[in-house]
N, C-alpha and C positions, 0 to 999 in steps of 0.2 A: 620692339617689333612684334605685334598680333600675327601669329600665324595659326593656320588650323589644330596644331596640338598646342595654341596656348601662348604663353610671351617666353618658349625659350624657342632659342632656331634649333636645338639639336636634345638627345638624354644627356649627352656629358656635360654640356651648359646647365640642363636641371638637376642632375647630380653636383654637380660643385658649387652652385648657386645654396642647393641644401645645407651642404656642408659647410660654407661659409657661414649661413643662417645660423647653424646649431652652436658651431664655436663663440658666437658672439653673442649666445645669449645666456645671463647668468644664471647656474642653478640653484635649488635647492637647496636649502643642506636636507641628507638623510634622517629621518626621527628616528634617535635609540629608544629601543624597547629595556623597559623595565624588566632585569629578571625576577622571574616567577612569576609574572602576570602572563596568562593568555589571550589573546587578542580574540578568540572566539569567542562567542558569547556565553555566559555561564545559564546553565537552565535552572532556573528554581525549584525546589524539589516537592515545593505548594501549587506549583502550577495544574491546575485542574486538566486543562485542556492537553496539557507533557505528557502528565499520566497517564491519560483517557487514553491517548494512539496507541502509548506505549502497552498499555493490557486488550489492546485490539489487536494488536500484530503480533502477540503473544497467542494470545488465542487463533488467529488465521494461522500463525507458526503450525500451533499443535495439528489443527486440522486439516492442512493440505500436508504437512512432513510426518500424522503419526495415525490418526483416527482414519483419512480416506486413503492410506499411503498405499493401499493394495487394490484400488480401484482405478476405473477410470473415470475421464469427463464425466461429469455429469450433465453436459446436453450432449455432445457428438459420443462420447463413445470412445473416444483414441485413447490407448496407454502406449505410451513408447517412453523409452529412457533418455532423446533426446528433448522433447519435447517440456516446456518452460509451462509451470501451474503454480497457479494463481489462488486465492480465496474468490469462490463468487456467490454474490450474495443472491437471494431469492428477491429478498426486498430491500431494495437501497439502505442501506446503512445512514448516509445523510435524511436522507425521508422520513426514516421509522428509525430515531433514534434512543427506542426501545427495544432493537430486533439489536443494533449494535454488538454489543455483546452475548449474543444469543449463538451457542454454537449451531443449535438445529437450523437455522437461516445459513450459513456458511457452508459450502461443499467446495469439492476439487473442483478446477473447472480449466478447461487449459486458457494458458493466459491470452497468446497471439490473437488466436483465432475466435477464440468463443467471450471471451472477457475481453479483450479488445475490440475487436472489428463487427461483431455482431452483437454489443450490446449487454451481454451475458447470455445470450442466446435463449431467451426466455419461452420462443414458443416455437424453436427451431425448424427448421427449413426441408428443400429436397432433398439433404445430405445426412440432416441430423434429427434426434427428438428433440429434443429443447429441453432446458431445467425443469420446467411443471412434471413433463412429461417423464424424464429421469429421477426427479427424488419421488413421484406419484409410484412408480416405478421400486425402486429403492427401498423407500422407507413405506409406503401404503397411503389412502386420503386422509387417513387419520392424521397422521403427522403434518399432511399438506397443511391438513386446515385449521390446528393447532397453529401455525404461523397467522394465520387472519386473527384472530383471537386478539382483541385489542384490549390487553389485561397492563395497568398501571401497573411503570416500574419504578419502585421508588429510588430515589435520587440513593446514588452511592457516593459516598465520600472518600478524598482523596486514601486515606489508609484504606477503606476497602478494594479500592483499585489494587494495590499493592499486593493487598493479599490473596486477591483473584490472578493477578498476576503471577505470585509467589507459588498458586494451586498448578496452572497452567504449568509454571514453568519446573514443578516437578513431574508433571504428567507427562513432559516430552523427555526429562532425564529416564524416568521407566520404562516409558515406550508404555503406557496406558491408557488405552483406547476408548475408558467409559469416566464422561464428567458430571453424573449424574447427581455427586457429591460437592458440587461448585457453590462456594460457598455468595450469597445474596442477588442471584442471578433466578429471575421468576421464569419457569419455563411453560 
């Protein structure tokens, strides 16, 4: 019988109709896993592209948790202790993947607001300055336009990743705020 919910006349008709279904139909067997294999995937430790994020978010690490840890946004302005920061870049990191690992391109920036919903907030609004206008601010034009400067970076190989990452990751065990000693990084 076609009725408007369908071909049962009631839920308890589809309910035991299901169940009927499920007992008669044969399973599976479960696949035993081999111990000491992990079903994740293992990462290669040659992986170019593994290394690469992985000495990116080591350095965003440093610089939103150690170098800008006593500021605020760098477009709006807000410091507050609930609020969630982010790394933002001046110039896309995917774009200019020569600024990548460039610390002076990365500031604090809050994440929600100004790194999400508005973009990075680049030339900020009736509420905020905007990033030009905060590290212009900050740092001075000098530094601004020291970021334009389209200077050849040459290609770093997977140990130097390492080791830039190894710099970084004792700069945030010290709590030291100047990387002006980063080792193959053209600034």
């Amino acid at each position: 019988i076609q009725t408007p919910r369908g071909r049962f006349c009631s839920y308890d008709h589809a309910a035991f109709y299901a169940i009927d279904k499920s007992k008669s139909k044969p399973r599976k067997p479960i696949k035993q896993k081999t111990p000491g294999v992990s079903s994740k995937r293992k990462v290669n430790q040659d992986d170019y592209g593994h290394q690469f994020r992985l000495t990116k978010q080591m350095i965003q690490r440093w610089v939103v948790h150690v170098r800008d840890k006593g500021f605020p946004c760098i477009s709006c302005g807000t410091e507050s202790k609930t609020i969630v920061y982010a790394d933002g870049h001046l110039r896309s990191a995917d774009e200019h993947p020569e600024l990548a690992l460039n610390s002076h391109n990365i500031h604090k920036q809050c994440n929600f607001y100004c790194n999400c919903n508005l973009s990075g907030n680049l030339h900020g609004n009736k509420t905020s300055i905007g990033y030009i206008k905060g590290l212009i601010e900050r740092h001075g034009q000098e530094y601004y336009d020291r970021l334009f400067d389209h200077r050849e970076q040459p290609k770093i190989t997977i140990d130097q990743l390492k080791e830039i990452r190894a710099y970084y990751s004792r700069l945030i065990r010290e709590e030291n705020t100047d990387d002006s000693k980063c080792p193959y990084i053209v600034r």
